[in-house]
VEXZAFI-947399 format. One record per atom (N, C-alpha, C): residue number from 1; atom name; x, z, y. Coordinates in steps of 0.02 Angstrom, whole numbers, plus 50000, padded with zeros to 5 digits. Atoms other than C-alpha are relative to their C-alpha. Layout:
<pts>
{pt NUM,CA,{X,Z,Y}}
...
</pts>
This chain:
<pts>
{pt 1,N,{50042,50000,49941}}
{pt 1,CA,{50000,50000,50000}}
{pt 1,C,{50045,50000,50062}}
{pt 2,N,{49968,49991,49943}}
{pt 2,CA,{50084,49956,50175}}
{pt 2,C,{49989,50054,50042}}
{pt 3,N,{50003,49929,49955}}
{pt 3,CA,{50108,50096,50305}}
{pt 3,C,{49975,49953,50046}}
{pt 4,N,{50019,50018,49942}}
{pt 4,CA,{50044,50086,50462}}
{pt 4,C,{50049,49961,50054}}
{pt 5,N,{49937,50007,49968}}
{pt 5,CA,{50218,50050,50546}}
{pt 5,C,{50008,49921,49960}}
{pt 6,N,{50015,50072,50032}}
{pt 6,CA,{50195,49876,50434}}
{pt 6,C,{49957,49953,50028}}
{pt 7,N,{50075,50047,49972}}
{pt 7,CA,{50013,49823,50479}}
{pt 7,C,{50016,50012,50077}}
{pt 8,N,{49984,50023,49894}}
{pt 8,CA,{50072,49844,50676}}
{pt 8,C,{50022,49956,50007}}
{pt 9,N,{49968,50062,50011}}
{pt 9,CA,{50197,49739,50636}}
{pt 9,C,{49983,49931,49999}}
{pt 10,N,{50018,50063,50031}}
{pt 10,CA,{50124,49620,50560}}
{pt 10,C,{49919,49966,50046}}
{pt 11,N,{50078,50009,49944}}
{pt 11,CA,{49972,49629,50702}}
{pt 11,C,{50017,49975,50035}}
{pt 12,N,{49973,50031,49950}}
{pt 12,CA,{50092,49605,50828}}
{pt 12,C,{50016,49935,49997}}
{pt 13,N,{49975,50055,50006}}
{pt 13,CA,{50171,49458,50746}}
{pt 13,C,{49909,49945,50007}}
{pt 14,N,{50047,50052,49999}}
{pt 14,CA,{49996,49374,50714}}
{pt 14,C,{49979,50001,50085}}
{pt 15,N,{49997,50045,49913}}
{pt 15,CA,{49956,49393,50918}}
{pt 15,C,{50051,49965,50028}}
{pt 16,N,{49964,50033,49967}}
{pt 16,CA,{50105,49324,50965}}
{pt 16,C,{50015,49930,49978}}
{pt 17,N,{50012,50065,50017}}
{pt 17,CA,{50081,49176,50857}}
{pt 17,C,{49932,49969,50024}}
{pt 18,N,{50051,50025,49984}}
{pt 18,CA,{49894,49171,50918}}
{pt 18,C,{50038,49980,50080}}
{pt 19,N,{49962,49990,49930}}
{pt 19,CA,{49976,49200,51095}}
{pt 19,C,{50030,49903,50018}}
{pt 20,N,{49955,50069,49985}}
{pt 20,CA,{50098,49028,51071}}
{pt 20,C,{49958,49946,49983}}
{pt 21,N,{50057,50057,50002}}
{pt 21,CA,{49970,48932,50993}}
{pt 21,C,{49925,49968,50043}}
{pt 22,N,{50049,50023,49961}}
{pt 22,CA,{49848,48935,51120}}
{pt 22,C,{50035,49981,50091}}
{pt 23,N,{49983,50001,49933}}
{pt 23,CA,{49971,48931,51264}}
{pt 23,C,{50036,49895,49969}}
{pt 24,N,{49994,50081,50043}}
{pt 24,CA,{50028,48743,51154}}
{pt 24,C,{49938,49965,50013}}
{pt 25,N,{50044,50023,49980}}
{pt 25,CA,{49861,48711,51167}}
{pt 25,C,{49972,49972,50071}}
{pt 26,N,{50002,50034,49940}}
{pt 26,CA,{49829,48710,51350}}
{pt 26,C,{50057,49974,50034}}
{pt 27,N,{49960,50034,49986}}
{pt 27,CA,{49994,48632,51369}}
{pt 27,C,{49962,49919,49995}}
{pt 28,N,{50029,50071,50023}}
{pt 28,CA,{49906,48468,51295}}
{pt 28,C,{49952,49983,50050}}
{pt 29,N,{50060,50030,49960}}
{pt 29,CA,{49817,48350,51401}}
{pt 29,C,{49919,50000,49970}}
{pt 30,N,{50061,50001,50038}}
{pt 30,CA,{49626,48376,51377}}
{pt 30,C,{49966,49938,50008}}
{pt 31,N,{50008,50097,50050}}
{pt 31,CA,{49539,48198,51278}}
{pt 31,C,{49948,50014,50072}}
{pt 32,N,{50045,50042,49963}}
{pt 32,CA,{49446,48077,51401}}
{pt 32,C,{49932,50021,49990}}
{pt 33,N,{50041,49965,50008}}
{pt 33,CA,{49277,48139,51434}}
{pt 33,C,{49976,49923,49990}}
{pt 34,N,{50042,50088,49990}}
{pt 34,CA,{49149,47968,51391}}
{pt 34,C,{49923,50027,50017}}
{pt 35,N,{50070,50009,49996}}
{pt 35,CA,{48999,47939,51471}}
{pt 35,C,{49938,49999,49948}}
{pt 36,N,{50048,50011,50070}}
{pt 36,CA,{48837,47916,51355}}
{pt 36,C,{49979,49931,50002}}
{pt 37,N,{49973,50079,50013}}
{pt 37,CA,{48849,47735,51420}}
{pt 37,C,{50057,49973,49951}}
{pt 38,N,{49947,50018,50043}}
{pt 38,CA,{49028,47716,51347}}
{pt 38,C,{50003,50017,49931}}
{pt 39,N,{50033,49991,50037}}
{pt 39,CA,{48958,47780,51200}}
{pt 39,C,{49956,49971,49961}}
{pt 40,N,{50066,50056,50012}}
{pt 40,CA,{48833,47667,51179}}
{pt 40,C,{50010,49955,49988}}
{pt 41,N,{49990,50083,50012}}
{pt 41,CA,{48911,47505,51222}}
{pt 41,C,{50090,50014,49951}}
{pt 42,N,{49946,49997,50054}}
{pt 42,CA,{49075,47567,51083}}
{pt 42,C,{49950,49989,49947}}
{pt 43,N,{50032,50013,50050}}
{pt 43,CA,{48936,47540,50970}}
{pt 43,C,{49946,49955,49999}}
{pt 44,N,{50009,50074,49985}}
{pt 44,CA,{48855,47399,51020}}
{pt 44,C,{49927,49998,50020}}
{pt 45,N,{50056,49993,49963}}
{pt 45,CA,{48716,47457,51122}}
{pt 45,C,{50000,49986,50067}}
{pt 46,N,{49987,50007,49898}}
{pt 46,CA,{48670,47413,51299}}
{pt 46,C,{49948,50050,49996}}
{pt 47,N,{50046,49947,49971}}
{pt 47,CA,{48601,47539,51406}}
{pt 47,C,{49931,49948,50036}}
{pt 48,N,{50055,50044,49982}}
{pt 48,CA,{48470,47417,51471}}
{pt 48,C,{49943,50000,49932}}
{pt 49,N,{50045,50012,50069}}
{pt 49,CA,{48404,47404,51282}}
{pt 49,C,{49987,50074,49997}}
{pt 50,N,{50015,49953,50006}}
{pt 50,CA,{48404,47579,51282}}
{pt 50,C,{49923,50030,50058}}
{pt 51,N,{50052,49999,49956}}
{pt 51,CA,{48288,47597,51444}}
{pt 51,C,{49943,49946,49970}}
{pt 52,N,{50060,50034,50011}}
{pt 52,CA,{48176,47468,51378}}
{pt 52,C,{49963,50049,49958}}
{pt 53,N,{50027,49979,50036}}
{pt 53,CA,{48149,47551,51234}}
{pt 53,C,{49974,50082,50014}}
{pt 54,N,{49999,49934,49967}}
{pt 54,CA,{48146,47720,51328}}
{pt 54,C,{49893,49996,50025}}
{pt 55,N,{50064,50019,49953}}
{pt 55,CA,{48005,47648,51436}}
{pt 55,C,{49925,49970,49968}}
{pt 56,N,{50056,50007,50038}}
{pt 56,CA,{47891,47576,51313}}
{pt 56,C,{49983,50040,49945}}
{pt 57,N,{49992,49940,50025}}
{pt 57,CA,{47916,47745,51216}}
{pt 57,C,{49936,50049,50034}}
{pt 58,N,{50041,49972,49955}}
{pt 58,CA,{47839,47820,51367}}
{pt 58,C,{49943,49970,50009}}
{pt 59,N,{50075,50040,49955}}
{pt 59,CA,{47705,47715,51402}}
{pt 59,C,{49965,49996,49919}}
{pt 60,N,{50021,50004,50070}}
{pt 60,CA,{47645,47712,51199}}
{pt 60,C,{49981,50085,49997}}
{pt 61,N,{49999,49955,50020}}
{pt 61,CA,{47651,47887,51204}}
{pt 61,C,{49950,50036,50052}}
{pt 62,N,{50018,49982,49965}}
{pt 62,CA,{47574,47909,51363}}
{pt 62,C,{49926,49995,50005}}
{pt 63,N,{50068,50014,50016}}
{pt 63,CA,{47414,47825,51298}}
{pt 63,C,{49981,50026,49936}}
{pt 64,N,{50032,49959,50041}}
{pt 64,CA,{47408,47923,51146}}
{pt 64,C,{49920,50043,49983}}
{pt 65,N,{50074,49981,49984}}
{pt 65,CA,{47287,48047,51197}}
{pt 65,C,{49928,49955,50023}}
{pt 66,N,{50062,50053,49981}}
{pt 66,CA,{47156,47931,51259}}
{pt 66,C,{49977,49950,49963}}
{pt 67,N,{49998,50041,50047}}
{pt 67,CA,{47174,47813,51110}}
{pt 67,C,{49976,50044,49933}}
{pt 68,N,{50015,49954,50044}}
{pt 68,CA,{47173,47957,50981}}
{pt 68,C,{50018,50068,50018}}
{pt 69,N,{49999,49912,49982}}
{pt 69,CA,{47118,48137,51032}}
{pt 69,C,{50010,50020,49950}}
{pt 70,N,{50010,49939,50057}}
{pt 70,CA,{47092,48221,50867}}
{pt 70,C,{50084,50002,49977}}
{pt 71,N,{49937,49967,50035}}
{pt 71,CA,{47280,48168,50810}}
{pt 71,C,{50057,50039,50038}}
{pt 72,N,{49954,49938,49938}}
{pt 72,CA,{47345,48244,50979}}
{pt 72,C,{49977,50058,50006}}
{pt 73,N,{50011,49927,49996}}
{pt 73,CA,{47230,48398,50965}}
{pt 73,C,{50040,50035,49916}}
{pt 74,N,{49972,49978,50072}}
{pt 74,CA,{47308,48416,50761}}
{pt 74,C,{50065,49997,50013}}
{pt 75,N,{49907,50008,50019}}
{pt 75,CA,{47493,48384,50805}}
{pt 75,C,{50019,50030,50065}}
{pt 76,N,{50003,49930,49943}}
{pt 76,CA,{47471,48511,50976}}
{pt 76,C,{50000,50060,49969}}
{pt 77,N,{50009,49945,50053}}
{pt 77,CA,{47418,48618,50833}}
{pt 77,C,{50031,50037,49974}}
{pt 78,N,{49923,49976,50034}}
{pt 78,CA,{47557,48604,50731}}
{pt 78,C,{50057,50026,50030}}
{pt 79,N,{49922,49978,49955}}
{pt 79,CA,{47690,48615,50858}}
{pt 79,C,{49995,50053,50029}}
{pt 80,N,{50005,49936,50004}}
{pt 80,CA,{47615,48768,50905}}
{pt 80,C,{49987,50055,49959}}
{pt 81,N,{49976,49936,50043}}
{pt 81,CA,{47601,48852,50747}}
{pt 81,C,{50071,50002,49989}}
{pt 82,N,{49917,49983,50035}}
{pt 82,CA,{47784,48809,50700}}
{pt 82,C,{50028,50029,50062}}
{pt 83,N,{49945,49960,49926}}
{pt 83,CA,{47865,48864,50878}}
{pt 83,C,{49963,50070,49988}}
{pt 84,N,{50024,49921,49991}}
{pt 84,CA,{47754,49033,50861}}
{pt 84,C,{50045,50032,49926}}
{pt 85,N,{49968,49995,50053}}
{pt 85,CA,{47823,49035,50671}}
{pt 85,C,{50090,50017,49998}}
{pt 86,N,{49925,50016,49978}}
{pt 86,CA,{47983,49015,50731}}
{pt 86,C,{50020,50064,50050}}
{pt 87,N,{49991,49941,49942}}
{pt 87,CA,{47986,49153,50869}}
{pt 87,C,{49976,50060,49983}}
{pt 88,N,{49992,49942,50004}}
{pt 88,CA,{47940,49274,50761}}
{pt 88,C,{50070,50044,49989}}
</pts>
């Protein structure tokens, strides 16, 4: 069983390796931040296709209720039993 005069030791040594490894760390330049455009078009999306589809998202969704009440009063329903479910 190590003494105490060991596990100090060996405490000290692990901060002073946490110590160098995080001072290494912010030595390093921190990575290029990317937009959620540059993001998008690295994968072969345009942000224009994205707003379209954004916009006729909204406008489909926006006529929901008025098209079909009962499945917006049943899925208001749900999303408020599971969030109450959830918060207990």
């Amino acid at each position: 069983m190590p003494t105490k005069a060991e596990l100090e030791d060996e405490l000290k040594a692990l901060k002073e390796d946490r110590a160098r490894d995080q001072k290494d760390q912010d030595d390093q330049d921190p990575p290029e931040k990317q937009t959620l455009a540059d993001m998008l078009s690295s994968h072969g999306v345009d942000k224009d296709q994205i707003d379209a589809l954004w916009s006729q998202f909204s406008e489909e969704l926006g006529h929901l209720p008025e098209r079909k009440p009962l499945m917006t009063v049943v899925a208001a329903f749900g999303l408020g039993f599971i969030i109450g479910r959830m918060s207990k």
